[in-house]
DRENVONU-193376 format. One record per atom (N, C-alpha, C, CB): x, y, z. Coordinates in Angstrom, 2 decimals, padded with zeros to 5 digits. Glycine has a CB too. Layout:
// DRENVONU-193376
+---------+---------+---------+
|       x |       y |       z |
+---------+---------+---------+
|       X |       Y |       Z |
...
+---------+---------+---------+
END
This chain:
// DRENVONU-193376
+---------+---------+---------+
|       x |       y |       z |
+---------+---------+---------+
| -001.62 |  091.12 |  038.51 |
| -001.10 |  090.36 |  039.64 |
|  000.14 |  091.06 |  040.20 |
| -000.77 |  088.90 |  039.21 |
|  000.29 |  091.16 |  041.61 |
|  001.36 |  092.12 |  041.91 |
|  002.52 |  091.20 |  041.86 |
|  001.20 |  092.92 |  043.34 |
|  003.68 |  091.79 |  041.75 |
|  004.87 |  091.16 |  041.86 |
|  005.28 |  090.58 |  042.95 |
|  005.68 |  091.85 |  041.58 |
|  006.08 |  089.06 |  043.18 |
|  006.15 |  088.62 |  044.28 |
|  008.11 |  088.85 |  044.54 |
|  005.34 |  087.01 |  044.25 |
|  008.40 |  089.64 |  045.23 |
|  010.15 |  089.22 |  045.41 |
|  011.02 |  088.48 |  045.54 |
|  010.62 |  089.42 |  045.97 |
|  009.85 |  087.65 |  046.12 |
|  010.65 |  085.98 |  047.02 |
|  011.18 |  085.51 |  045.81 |
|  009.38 |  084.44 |  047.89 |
|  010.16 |  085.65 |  044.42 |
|  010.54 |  084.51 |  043.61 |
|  011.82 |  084.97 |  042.63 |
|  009.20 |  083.99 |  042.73 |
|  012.25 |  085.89 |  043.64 |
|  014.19 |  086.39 |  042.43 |
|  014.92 |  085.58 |  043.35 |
|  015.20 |  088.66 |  042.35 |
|  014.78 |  085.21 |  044.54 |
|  015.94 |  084.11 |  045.17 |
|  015.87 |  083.06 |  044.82 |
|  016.02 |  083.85 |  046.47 |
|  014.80 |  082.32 |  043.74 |
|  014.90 |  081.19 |  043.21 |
|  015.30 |  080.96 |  041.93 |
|  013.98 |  080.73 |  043.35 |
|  015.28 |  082.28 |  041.28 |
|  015.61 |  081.95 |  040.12 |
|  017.72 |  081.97 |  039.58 |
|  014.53 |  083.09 |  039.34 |
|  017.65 |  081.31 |  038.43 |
|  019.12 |  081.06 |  038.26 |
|  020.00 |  082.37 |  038.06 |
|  019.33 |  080.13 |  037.02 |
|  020.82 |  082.31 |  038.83 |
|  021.72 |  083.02 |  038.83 |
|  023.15 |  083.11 |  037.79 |
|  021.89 |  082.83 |  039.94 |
|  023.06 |  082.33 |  036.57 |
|  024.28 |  081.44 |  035.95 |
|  024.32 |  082.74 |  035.04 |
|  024.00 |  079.61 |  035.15 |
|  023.77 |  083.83 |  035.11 |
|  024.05 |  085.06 |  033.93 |
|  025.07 |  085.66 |  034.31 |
|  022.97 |  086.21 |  033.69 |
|  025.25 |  086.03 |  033.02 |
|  026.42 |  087.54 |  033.16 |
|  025.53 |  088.94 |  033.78 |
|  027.15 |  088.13 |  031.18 |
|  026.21 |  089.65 |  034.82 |
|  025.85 |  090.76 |  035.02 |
|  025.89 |  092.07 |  034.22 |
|  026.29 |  090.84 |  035.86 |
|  025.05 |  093.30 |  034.60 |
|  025.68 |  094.66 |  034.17 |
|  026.86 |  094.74 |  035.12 |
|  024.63 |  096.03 |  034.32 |
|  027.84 |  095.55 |  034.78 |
|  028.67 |  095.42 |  035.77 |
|  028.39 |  096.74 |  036.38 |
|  030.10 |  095.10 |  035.39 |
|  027.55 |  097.49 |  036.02 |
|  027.17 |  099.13 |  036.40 |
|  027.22 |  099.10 |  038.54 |
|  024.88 |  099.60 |  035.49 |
|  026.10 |  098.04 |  038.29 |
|  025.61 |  097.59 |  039.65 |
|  026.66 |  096.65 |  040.12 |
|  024.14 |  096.88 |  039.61 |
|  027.69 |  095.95 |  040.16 |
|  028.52 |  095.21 |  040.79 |
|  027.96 |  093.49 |  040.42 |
|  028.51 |  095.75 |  042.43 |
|  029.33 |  093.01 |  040.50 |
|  029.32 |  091.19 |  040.03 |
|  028.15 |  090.44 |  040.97 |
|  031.15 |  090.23 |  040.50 |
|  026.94 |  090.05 |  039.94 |
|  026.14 |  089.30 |  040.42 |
|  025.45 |  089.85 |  042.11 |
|  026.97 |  087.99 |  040.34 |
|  025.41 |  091.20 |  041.78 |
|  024.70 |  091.67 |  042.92 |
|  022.91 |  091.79 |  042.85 |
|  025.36 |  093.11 |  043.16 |
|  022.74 |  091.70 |  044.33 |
|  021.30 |  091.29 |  044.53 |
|  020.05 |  092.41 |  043.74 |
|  021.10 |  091.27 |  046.31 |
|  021.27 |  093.64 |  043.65 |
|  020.17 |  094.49 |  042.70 |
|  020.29 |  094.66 |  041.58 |
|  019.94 |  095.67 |  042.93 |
|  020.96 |  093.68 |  040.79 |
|  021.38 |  093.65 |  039.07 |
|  019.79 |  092.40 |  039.06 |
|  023.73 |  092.71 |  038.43 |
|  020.14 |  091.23 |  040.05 |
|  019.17 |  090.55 |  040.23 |
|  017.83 |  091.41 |  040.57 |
|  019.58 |  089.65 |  041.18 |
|  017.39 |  091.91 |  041.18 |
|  016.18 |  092.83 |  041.25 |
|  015.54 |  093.57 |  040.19 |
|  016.42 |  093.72 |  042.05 |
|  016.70 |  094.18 |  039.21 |
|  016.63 |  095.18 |  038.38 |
|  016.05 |  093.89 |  037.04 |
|  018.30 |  096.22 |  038.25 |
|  016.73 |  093.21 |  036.65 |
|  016.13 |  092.18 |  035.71 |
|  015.15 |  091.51 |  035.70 |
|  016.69 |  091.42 |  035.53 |
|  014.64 |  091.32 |  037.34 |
|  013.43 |  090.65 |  037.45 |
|  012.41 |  091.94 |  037.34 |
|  013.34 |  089.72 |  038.86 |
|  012.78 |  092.73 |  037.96 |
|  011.77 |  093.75 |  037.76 |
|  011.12 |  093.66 |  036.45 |
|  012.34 |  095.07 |  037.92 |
|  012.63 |  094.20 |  035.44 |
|  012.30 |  094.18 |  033.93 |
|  011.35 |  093.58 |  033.09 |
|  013.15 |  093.81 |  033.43 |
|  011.73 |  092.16 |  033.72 |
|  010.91 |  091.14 |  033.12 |
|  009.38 |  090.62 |  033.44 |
|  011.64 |  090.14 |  033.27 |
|  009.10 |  091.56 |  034.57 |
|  007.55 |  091.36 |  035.25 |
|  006.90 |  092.59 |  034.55 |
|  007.44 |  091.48 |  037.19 |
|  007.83 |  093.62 |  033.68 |
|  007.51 |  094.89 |  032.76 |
|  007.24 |  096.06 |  033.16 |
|  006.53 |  094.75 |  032.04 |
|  008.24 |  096.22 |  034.11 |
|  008.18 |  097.34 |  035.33 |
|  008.95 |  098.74 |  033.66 |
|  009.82 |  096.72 |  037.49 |
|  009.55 |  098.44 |  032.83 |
|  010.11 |  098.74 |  032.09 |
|  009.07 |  099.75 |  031.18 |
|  010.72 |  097.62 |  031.66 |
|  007.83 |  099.13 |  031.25 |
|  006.77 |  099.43 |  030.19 |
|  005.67 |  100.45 |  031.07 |
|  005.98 |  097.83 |  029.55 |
|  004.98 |  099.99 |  032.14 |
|  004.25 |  100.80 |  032.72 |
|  004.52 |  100.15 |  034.23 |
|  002.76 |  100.88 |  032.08 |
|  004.00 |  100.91 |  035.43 |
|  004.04 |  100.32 |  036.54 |
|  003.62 |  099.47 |  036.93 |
|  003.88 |  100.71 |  037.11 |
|  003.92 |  098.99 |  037.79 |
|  003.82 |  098.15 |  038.63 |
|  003.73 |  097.45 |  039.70 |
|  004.00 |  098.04 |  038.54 |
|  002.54 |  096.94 |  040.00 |
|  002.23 |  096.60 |  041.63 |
|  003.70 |  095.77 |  042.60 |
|  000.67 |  095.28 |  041.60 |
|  004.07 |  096.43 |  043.37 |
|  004.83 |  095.71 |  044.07 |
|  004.71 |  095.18 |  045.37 |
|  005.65 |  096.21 |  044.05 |
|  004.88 |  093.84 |  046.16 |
|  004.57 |  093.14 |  047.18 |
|  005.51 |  093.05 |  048.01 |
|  004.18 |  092.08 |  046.91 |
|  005.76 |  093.59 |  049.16 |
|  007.22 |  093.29 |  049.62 |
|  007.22 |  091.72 |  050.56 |
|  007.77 |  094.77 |  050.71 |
|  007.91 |  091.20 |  050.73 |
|  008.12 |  089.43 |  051.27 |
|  007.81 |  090.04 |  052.57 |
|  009.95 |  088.34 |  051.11 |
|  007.15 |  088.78 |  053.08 |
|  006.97 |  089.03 |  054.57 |
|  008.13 |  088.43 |  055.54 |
|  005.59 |  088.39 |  054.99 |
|  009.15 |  087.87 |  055.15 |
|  010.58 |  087.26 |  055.62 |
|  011.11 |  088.71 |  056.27 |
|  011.74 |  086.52 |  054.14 |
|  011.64 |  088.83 |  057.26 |
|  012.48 |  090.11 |  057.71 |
|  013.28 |  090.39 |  056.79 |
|  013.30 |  090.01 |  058.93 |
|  014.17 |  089.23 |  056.67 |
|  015.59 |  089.56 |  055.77 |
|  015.35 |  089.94 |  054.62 |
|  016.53 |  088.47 |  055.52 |
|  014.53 |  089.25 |  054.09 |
|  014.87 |  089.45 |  052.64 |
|  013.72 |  090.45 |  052.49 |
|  014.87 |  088.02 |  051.56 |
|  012.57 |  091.26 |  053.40 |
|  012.35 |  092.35 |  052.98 |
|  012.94 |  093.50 |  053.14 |
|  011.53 |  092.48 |  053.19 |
|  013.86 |  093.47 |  053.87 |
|  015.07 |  094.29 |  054.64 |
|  015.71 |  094.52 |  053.34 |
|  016.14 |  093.42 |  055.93 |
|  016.58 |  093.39 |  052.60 |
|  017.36 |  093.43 |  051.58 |
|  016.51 |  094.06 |  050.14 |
|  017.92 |  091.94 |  051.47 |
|  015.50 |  093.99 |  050.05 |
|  014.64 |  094.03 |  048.69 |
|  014.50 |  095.09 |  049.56 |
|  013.36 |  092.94 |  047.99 |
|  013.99 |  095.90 |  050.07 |
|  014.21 |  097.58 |  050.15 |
|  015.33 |  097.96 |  049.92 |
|  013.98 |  098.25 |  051.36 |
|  016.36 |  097.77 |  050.80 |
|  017.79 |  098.59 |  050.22 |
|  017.83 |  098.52 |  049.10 |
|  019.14 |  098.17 |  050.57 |
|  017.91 |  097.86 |  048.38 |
|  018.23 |  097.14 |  047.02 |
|  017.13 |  098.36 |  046.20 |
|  017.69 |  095.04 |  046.94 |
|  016.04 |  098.62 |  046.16 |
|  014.89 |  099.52 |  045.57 |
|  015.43 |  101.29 |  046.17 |
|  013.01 |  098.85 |  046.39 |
|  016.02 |  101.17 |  047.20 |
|  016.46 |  102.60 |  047.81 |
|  017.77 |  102.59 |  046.60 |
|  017.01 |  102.65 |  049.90 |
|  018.50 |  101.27 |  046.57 |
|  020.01 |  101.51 |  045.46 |
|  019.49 |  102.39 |  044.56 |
|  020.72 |  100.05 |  044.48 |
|  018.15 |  101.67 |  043.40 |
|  017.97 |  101.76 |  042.48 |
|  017.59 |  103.00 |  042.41 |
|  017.42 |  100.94 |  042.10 |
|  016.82 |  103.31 |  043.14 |
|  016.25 |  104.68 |  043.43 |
|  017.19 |  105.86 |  043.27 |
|  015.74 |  104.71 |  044.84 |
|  018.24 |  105.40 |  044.29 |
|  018.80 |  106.58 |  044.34 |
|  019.97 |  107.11 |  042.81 |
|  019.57 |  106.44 |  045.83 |
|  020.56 |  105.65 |  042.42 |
|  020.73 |  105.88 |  041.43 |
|  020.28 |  105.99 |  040.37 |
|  021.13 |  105.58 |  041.37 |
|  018.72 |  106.70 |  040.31 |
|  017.72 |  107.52 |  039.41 |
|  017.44 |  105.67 |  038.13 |
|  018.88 |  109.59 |  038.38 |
|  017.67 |  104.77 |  038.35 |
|  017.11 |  103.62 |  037.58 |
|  015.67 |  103.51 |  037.62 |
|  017.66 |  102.37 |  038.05 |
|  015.27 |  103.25 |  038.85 |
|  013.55 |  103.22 |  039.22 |
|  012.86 |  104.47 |  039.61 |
|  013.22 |  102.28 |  040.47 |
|  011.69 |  104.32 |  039.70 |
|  010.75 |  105.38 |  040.54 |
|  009.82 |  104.59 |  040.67 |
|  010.26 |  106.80 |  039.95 |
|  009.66 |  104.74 |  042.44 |
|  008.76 |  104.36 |  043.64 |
|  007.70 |  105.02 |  043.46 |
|  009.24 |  104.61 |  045.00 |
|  006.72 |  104.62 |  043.42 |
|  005.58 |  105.34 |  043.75 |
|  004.01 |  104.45 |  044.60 |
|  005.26 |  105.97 |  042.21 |
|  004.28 |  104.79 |  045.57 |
|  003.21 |  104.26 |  046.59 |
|  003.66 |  102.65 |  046.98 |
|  001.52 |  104.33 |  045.82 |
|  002.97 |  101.76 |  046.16 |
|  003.49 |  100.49 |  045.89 |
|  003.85 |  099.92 |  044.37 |
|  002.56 |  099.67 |  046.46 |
|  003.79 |  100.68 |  043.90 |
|  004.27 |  100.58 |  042.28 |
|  005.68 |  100.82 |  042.13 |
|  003.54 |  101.68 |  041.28 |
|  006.39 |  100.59 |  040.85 |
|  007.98 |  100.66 |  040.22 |
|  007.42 |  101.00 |  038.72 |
|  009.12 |  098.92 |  040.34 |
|  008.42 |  101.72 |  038.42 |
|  008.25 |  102.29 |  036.81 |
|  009.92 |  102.29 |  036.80 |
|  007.25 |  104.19 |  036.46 |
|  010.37 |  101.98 |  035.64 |
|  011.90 |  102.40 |  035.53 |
|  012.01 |  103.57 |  034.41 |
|  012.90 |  101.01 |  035.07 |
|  013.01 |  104.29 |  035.13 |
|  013.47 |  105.79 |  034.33 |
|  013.98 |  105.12 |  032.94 |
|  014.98 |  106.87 |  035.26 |
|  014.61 |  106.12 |  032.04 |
|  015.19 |  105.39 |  031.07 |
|  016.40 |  104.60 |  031.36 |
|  015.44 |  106.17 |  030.12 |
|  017.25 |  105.79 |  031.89 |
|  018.44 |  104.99 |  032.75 |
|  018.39 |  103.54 |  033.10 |
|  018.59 |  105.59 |  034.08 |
|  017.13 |  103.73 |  033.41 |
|  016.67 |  101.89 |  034.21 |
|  016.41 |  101.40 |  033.04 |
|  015.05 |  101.54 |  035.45 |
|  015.75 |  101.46 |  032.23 |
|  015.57 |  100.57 |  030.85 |
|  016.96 |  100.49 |  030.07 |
|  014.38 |  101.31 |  029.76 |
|  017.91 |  101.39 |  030.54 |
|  019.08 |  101.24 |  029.91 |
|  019.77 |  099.95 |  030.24 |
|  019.87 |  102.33 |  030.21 |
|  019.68 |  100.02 |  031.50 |
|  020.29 |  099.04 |  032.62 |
|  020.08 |  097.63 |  032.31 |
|  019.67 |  099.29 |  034.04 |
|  018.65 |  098.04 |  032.40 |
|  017.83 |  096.42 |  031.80 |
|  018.28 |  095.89 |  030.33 |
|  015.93 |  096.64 |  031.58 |
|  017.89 |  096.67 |  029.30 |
|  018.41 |  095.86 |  028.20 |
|  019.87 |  095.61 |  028.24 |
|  018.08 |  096.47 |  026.94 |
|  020.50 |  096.37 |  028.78 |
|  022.37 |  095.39 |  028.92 |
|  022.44 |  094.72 |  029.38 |
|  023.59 |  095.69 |  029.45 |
|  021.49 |  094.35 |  030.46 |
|  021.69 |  092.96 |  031.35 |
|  020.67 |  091.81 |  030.37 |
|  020.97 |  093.20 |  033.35 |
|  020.14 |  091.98 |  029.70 |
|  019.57 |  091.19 |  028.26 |
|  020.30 |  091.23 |  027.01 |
|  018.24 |  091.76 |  027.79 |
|  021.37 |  092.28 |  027.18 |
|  022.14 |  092.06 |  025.93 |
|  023.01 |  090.78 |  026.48 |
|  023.10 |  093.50 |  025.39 |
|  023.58 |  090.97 |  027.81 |
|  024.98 |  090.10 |  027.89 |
|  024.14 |  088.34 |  028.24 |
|  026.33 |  090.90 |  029.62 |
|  022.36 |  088.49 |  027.85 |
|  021.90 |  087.56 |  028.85 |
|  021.89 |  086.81 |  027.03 |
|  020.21 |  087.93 |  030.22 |
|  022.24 |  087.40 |  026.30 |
|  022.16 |  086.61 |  024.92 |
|  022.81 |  085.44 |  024.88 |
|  022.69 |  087.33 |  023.80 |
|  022.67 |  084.44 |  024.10 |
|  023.26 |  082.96 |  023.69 |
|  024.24 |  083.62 |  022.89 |
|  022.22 |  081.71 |  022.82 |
|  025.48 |  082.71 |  022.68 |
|  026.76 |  082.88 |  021.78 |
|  026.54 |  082.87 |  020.40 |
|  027.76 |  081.83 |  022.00 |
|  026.53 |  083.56 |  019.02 |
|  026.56 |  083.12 |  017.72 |
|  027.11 |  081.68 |  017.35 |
|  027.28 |  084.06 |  017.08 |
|  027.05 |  081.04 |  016.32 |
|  027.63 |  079.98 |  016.19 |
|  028.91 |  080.76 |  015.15 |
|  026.57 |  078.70 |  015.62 |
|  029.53 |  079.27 |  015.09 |
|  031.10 |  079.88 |  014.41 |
|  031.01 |  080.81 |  012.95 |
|  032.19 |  078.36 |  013.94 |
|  031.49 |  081.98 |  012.98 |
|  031.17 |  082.95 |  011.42 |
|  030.19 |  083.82 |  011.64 |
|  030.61 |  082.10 |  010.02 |
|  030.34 |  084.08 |  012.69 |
|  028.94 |  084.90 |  012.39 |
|  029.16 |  086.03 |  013.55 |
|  027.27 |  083.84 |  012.64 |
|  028.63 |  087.42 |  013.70 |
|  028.65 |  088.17 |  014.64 |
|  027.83 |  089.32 |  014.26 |
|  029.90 |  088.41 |  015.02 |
|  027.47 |  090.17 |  015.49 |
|  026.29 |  090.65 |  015.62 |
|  026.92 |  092.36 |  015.49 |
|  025.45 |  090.03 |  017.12 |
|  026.58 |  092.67 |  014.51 |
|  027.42 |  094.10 |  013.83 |
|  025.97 |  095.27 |  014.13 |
|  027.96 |  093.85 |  011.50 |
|  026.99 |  096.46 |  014.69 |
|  026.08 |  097.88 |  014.51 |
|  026.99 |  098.55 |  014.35 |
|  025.14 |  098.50 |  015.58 |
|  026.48 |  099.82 |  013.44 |
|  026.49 |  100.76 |  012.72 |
|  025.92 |  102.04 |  013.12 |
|  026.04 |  100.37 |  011.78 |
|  026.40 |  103.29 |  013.86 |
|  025.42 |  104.00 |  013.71 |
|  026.18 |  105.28 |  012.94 |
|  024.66 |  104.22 |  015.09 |
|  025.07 |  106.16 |  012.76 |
|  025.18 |  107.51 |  012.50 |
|  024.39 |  108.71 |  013.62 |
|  024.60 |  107.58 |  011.05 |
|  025.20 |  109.06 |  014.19 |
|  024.67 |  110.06 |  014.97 |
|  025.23 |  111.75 |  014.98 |
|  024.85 |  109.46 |  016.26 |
|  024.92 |  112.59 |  014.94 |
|  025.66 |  113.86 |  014.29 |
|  025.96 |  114.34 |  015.65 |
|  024.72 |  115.02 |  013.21 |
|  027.19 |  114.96 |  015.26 |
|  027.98 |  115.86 |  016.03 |
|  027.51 |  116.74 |  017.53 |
|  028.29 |  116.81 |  015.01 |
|  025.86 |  117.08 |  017.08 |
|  025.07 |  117.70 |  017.72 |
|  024.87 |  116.93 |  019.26 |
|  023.88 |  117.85 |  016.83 |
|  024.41 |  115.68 |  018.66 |
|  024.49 |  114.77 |  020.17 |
|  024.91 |  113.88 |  020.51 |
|  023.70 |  114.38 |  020.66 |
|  026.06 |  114.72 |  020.82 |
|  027.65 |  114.10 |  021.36 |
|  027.61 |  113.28 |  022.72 |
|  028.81 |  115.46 |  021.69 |
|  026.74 |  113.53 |  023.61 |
|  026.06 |  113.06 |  024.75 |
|  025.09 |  111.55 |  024.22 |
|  025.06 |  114.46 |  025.36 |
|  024.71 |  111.73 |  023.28 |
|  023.78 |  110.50 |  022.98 |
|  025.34 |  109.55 |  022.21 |
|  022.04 |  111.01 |  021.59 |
|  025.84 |  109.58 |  021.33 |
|  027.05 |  109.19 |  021.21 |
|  027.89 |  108.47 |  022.20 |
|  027.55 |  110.12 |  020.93 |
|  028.58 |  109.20 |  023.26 |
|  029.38 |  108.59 |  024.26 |
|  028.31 |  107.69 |  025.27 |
|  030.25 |  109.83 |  025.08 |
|  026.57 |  108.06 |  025.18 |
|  026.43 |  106.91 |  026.01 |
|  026.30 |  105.80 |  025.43 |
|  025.51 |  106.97 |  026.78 |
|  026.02 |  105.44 |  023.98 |
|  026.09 |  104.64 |  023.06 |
|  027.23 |  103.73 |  023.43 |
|  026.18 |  105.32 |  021.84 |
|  028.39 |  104.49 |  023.41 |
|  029.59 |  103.96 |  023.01 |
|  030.00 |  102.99 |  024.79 |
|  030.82 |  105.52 |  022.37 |
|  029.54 |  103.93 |  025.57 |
|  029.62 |  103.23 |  027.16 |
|  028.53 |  102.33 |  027.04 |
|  029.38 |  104.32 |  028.63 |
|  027.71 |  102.16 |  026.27 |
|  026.65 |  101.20 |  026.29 |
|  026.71 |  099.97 |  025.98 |
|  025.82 |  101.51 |  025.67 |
|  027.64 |  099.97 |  024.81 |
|  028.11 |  099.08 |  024.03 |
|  029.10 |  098.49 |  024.51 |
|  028.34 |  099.47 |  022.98 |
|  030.36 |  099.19 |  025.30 |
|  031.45 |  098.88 |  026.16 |
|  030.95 |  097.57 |  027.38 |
|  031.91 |  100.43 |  026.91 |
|  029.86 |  098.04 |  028.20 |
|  029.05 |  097.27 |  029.01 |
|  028.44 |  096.23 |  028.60 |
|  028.24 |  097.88 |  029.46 |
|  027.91 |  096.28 |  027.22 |
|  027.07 |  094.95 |  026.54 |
|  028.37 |  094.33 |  025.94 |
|  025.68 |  095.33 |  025.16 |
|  029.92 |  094.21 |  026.69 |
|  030.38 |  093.39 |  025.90 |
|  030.91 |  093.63 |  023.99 |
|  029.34 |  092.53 |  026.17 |
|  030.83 |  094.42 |  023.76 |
|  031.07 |  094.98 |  022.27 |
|  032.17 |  095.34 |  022.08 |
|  030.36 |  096.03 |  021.84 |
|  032.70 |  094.77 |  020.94 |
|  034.20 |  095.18 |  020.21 |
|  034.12 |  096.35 |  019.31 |
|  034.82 |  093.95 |  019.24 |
|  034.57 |  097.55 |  019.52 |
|  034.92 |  098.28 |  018.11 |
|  035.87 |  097.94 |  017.07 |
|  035.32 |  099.44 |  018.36 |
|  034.85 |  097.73 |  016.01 |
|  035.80 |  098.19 |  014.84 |
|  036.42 |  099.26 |  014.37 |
|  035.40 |  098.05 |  014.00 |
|  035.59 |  100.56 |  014.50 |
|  035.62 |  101.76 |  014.36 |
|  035.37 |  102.52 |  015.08 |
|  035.22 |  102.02 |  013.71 |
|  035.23 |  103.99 |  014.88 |
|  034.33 |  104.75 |  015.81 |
|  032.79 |  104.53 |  015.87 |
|  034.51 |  106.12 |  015.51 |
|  032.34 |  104.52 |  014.85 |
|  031.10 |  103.91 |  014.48 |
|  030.85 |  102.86 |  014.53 |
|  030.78 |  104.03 |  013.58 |
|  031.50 |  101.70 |  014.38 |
|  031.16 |  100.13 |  013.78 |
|  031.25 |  099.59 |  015.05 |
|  032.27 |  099.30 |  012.58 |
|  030.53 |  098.43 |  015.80 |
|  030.84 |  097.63 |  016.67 |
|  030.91 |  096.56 |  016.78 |
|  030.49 |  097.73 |  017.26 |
|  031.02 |  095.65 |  017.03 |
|  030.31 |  093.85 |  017.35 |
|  030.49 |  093.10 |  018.14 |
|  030.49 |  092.87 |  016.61 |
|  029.70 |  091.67 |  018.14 |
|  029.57 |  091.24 |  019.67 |
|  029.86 |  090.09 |  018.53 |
|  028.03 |  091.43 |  020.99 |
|  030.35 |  088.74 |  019.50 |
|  029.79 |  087.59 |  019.12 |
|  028.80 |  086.91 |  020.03 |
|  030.77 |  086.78 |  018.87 |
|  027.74 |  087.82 |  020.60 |
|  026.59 |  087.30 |  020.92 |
|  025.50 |  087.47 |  019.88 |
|  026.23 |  087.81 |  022.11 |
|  024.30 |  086.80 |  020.11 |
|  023.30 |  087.18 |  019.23 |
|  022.40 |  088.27 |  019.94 |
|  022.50 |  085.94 |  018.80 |
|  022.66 |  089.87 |  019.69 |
|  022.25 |  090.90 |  020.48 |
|  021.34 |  091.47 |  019.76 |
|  023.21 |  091.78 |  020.91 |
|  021.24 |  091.27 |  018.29 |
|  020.78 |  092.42 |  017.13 |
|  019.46 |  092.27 |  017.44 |
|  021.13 |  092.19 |  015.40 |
|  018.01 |  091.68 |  018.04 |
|  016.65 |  091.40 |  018.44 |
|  016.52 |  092.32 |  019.85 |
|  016.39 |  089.64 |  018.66 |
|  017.57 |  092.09 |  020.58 |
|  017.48 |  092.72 |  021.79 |
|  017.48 |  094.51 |  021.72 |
|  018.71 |  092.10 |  022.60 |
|  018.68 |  094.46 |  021.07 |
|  019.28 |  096.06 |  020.76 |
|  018.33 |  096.98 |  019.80 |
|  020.85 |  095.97 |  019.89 |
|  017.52 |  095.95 |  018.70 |
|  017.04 |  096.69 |  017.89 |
|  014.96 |  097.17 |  018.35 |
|  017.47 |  095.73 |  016.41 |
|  015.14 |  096.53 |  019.16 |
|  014.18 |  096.43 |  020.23 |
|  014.46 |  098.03 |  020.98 |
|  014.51 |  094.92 |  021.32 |
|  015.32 |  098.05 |  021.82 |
|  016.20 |  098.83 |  022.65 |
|  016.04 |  100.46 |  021.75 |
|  018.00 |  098.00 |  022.70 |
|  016.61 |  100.31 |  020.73 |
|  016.53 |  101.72 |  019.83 |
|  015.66 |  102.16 |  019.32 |
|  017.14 |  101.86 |  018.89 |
|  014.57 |  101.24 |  018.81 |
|  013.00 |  101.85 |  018.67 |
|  012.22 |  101.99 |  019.70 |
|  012.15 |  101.12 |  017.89 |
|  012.58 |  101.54 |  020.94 |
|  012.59 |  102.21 |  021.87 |
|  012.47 |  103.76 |  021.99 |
|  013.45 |  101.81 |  022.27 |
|  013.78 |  103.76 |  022.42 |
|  014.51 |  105.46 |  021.85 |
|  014.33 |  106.27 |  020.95 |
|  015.64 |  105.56 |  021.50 |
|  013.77 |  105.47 |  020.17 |
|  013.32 |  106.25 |  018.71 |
|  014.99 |  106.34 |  017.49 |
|  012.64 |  108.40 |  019.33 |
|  015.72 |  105.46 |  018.05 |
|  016.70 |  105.83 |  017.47 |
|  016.97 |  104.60 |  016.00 |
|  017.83 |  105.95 |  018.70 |
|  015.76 |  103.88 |  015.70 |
|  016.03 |  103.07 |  014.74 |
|  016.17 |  103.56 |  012.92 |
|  014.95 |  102.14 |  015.02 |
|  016.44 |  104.49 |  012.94 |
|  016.48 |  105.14 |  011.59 |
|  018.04 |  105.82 |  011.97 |
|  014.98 |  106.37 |  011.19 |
|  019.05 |  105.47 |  012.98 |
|  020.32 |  106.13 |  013.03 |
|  021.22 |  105.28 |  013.47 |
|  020.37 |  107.27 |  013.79 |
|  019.93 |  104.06 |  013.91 |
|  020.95 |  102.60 |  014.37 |
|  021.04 |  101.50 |  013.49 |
|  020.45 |  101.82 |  015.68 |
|  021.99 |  100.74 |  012.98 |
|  021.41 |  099.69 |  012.15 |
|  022.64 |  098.28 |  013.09 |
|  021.68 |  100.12 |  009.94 |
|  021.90 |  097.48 |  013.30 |
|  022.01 |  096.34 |  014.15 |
|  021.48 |  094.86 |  013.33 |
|  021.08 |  096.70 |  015.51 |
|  022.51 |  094.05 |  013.13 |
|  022.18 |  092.81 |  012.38 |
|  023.21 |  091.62 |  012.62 |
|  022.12 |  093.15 |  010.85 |
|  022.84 |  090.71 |  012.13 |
|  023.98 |  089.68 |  012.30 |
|  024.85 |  089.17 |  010.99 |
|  023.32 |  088.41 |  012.93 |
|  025.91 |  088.55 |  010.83 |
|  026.27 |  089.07 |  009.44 |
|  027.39 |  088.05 |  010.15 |
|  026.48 |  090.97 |  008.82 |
|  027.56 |  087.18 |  008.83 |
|  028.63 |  085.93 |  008.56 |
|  030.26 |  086.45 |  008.66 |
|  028.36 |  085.26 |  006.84 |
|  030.86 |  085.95 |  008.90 |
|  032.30 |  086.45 |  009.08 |
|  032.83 |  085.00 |  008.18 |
|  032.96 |  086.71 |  011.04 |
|  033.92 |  085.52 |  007.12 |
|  034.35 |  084.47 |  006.62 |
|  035.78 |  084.45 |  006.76 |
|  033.90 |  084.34 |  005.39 |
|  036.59 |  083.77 |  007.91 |
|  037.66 |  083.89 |  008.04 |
|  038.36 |  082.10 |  007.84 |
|  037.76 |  084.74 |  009.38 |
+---------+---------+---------+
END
């Protein structure tokens, strides 16, 4: 079934944004709905609204993404780059519910020296999803992120260098 656009102006807006894309902008909104119709996984049929405006706006908004290498257009389909799957799961990390009291959502990684580039985007990744360092290595949220994230890194292939869990705090 192809994707319909109209139906991202109805849906709730009460989330936290990426802030990559700007506060509660119409293409943080685009980029999540996309996500979630699984533009993330393989392509996807896309429908543009027959409204002037808001097909006017839902192009720019796909030219944003575009240009900032998140999506790729193709004919009437969307596929998102990784970049774009990056995008997406932070806007699902910060879309997490709060831990209850004692508890917080701890990662750990090990990544070698070699990819120092995979490292700092980690660390800007984590900065964006809201994450406290403990360390250079250690992080945590008091959201419940560790399902989302650990999702996210086997993804990447990076689940044998990431370890992501939730873990009681006894203060």
């Amino acid at each position: 079934m192809p994707i319909d656009p109209f139906m991202l102006h109805r849906k709730n807006l009460n989330k936290n944004p990426f802030f990559l894309l700007g506060h509660y902008s119409q293409t943080n909104i685009l980029l999540r709905w996309l996500g979630e119709k699984g533009a993330n996984k393989k392509w996807q049929e896309f429908v543009l609204p027959k409204n002037h405006q808001i097909r006017w706006a839902t192009l720019n908004d796909l030219k944003r993404l575009t240009k900032r290498r998140l999506i790729r257009v193709k004919d009437n389909k969307v596929l998102f780059s990784k970049k774009g799957v990056a995008a997406f799961m932070a806007l699902r990390v910060l879309q997490t519910s709060p831990l209850p009291s004692g508890q917080i959502c701890l990662l750990a990684f090990d990544i070698p020296e070699k990819k120092r580039i995979l490292r700092k985007f980690l660390r800007s990744f984590l900065k964006a999803a809201d994450f406290e360092r403990l360390q250079k290595s250690v992080w945590f949220s008091h959201f419940d992120a560790s399902g989302v994230l650990n999702e996210y890194f086997s993804y990447l292939g990076l689940s044998k260098q990431i370890i992501v869990l939730t873990a009681f705090v006894d203060r």
